[in-house]
N, C-alpha and C positions, 0 to 999 in steps of 0.2 A: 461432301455435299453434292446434292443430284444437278449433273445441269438443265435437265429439264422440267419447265417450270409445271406443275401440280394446277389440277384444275379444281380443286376446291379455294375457294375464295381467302379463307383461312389461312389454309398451309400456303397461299400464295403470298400471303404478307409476311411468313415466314422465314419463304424461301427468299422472298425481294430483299429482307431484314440480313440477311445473310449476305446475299449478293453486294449489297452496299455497305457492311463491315469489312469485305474482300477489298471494295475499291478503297475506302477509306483507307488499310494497311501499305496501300503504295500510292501516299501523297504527291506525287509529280503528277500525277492524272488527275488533276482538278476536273477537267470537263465531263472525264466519266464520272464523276465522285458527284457530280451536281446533277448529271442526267439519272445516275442511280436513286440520288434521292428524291427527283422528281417521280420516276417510276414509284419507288417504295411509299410515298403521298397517294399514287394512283392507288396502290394496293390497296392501302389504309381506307380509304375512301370503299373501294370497292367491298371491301369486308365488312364496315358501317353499315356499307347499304345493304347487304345480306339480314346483317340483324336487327335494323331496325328503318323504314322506309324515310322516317324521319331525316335519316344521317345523310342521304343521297343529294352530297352536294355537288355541285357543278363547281370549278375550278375556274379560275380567268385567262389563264395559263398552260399549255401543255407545248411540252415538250419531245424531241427526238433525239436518236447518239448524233452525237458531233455538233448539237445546235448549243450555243454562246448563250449562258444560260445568268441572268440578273440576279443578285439578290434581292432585290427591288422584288422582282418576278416572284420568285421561291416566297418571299415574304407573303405576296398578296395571298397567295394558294394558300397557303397556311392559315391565313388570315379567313381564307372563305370556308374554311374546316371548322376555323374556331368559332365563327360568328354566325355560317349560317347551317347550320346543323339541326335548329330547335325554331321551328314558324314560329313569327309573330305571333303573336297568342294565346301559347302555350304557358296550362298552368303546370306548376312544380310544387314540389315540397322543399324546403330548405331550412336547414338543421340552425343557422346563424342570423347574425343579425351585424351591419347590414346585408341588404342583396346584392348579390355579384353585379359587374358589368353586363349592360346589354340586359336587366330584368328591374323590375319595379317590386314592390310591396303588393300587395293587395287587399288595400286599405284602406278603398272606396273614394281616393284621393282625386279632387277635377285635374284633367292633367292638359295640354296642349294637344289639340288637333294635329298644327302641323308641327311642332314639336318630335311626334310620337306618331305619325303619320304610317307608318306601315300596321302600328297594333291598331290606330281607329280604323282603318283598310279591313283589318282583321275581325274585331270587336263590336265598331262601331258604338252606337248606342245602347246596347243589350243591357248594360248596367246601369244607365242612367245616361243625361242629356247633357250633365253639365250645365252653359249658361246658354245653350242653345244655338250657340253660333262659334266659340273659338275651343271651346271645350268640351271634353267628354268624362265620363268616370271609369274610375276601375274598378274593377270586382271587389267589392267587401265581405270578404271571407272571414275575417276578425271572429273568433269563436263557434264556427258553424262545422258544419259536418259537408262535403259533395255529396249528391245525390245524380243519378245520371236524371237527360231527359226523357219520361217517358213516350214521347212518338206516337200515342194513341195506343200503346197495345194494353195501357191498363193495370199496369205493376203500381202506377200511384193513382189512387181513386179520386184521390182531389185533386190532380193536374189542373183542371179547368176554373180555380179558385185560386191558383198564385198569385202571389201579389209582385207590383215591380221593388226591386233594392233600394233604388232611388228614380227621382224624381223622372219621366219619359222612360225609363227602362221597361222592358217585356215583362210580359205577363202571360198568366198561363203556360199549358206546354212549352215554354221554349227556355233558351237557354238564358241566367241572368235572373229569372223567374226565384223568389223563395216561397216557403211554410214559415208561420210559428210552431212551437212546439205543443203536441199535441197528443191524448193518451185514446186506442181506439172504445170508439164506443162497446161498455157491456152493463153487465150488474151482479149484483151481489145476493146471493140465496141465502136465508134467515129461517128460520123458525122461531114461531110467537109463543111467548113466555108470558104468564098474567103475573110474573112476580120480579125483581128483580135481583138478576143473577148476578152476586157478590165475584171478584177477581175476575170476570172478563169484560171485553172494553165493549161489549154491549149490552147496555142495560136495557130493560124494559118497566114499566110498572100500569099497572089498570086501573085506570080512571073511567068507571060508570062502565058502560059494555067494551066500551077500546082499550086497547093495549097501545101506548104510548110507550118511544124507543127515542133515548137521546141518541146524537151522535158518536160515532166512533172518535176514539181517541186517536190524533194524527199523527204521522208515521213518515219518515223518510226526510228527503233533502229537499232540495231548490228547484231539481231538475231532475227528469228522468235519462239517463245518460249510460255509455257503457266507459270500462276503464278505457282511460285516455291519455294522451302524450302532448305536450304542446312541439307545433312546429310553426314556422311563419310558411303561409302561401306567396309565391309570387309568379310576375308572369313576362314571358320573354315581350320586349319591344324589338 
């Protein structure tokens, strides 16, 4: 094993992973064994933050060699890797049912202001108002598709006609904002027939100088849709 530590982020979690398997093999060095796995936290931490800015979490805790190290301590750090890694806010996809700790459903549900106090910080009203004073709602994803916001550049031509999800929630451009569903406008080219054409679904027949055309025979499902998966939405508190 190299002793010196590698300056990619990575092999530093590696190397640190390594280095505290070494102190763990000679248990009478508690002190190093705990300042090792503080380091090896730091690594971990550091290599999150590399992949994804989300994970750049700050610690309550740091430590040096030779400092008298809590478990208390070592808990909390751990603790602020596991719980604050993901904002307030943030949605996810999630394969089960219920949602883990520290997220909600997102299932349009009124929930507590101060309750939930860092996602209304985050959210706010966007989804709806709630009762207007102790409550707010959550996003109601329940059978829908995300869409991003379009920002003015024009990718959604009806931006400026969304409606809010619920009751005070945003509208228009912004985020919170829905559509119903909707097929774009066109039409359909025919050719006139003064008789009526036996086996296809459109018929014509002439009455006096017009050509008279019932309608087509209907076709399809409930919904215009592509293949799809069920998952539950949820979002971090």
């Amino acid at each position: 094993m190299s002793k010196t530590k590698p300056d990619d982020k990575f092999e530093q979690l590696e190397w640190e992973f390594a280095q505290f398997r070494a102190a763990a093999a000679k248990p009478r060095h508690f002190a190093r064994l705990f300042s090792r796995a503080n380091v090896l936290l730091g690594a971990l931490l550091g290599a999150l933050a590399v992949g994804s800015a989300l994970y750049a979490v700050t610690v309550p805790n740091t430590f040096s060699d030779g400092t008298v190290i809590s478990a208390a301590d070592i808990n909390a750090n751990f603790t602020a890797l596991a719980e604050g890694g993901v904002p307030e806010g943030t949605v996810l996809t999630w394969a089960g049912t219920p949602p883990p700790a520290g997220y909600l459903l997102c299932d349009g549900a009124e929930v507590s202001r101060a309750t939930y106090a860092a996602l209304f910080t985050a959210i706010g009203t966007a989804w709806g108002t709630g009762d207007g004073s102790t409550t707010f709602h959550l996003p109601d994803l329940r059978g829908r598709f995300l869409r991003g916001v379009d920002g003015a550049v024009g990718n959604d031509p009806d931006a400026g006609s969304r409606t809010a999800i619920n009751t005070g929630g945003n509208t228009g451009d912004l985020v919170g904002s829905v559509q119903a569903d909707e097929i774009i406008s066109h039409t359909h080219l025919h050719g006139a027939a003064p008789i009526a054409q036996s086996g296809s679904d459109r018929k014509a027949a002439q009455v006096g100088n017009a050509v008279v055309y019932d309608a087509t025979t209907a076709t399809g499902g409930s919904e215009t849709r592509p293949k799809n998966a069920y998952v539950n939405y949820i979002i971090k508190y």
